[in-house]
N, C-alpha and C positions, 0 to 999 in steps of 0.2 A: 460287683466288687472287682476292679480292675486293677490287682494290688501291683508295684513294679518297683523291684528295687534296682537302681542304677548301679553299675559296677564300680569299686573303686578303684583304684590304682593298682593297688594288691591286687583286686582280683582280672583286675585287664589282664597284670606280668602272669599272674599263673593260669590265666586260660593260654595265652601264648607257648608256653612250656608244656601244659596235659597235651594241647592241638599238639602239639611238635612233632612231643614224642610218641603220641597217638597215629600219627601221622608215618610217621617211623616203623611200627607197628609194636611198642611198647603201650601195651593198655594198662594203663595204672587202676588198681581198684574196680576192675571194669568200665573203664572209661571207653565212649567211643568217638567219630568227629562226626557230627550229624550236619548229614548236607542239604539244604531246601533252596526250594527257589523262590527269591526274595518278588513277596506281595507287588510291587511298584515297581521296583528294576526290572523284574525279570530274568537277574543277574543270579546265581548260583551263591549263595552263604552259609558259610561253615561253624562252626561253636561246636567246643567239647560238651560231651555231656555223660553221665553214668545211668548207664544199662540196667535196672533193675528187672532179676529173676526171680519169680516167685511160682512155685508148683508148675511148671513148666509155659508159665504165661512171662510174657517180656514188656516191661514200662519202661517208658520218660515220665522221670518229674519236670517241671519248673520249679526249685526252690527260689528264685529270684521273682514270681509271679509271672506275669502276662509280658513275655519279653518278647524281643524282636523274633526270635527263633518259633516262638510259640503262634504268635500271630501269623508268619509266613509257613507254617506249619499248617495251619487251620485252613488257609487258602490255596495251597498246591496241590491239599490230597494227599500228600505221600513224601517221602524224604527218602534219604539216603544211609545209614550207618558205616561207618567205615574203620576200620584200623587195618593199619596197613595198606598194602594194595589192594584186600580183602575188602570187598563192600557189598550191603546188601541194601536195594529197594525197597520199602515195605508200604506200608497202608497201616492206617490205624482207626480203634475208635477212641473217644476221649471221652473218661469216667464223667458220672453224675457223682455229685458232690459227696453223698452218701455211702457211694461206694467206694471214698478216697482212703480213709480210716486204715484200714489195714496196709494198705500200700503206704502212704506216709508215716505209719510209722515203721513197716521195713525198711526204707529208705533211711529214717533217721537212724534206727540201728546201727547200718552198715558203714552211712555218710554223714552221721552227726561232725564228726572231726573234720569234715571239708565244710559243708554248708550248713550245719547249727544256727549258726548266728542269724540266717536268714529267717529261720522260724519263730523268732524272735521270743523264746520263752518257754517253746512247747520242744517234747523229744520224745523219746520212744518208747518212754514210760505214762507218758499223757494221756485221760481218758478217754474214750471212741467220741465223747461230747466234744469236748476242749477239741480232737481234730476234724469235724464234723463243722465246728463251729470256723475254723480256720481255713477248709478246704474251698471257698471258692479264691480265694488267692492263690493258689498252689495245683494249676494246669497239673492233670494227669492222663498220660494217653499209653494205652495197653497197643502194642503191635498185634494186627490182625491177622497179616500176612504179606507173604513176601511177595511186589508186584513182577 
């Protein structure tokens, strides 16, 4: 299931602004700008994204599915986190579908008021099935360590 929701216009303008200010080093929400290097360029690509903390382990979601960030993600090995002039290298591994449950719905918790709407129906009341049943659309990758 190679789920992909295209960004609309709305959300093009407020990735521009989270990046910004992220960039700035105003992290909104825990926002951070995740830098990879793009599959086919080889060119360096940025997108905001929110840092989820749990028990001292650290994820990326894709709430938008299998997006460009996610796929040059899978092929680099490793990315970049950054706010500010503060950045860290990491490494990751990326959940089995099984283990996504609990993390999606922290994520909805925190981030339902940003990206909800992507989940199309499910939130952080939803049961371990219903996200279990959702989670190969919704890339999850736990940071391993920092390279």
């Amino acid at each position: 299931m190679n789920r992909y929701l295209k960004p609309g216009k709305g959300d093009g303008i407020a990735n521009v602004v989270v990046q910004f200010l992220t960039k700035l080093g105003v992290s909104l929400a825990g926002s951070r700008v995740l830098l990879v290097r793009g599959r086919k360029s080889g060119e360096i690509r940025s997108t905001p994204v929110n840092l989820l903390k749990i028990d001292g382990q650290r994820y990326l979601v894709a709430p938008r599915g299998h997006t460009q960030w996610v796929r040059n993600l899978r092929a680099a090995g490793e990315g970049q986190l950054r706010v500010g002039r503060r950045g860290e290298t990491f490494r990751f591994a990326e959940l089995a579908d099984e283990d996504k449950p609990v993390i999606l719905r922290a994520y909805l918790k925190r981030w339902a008021w940003e990206v909800g709407r992507f989940f199309e129906g499910v939130d952080h009341t939803s049961s371990d099935e219903v996200l279990r049943n959702v989670a190969p659309g919704f890339p999850v990758f736990r940071i391993t360590e920092s390279a």
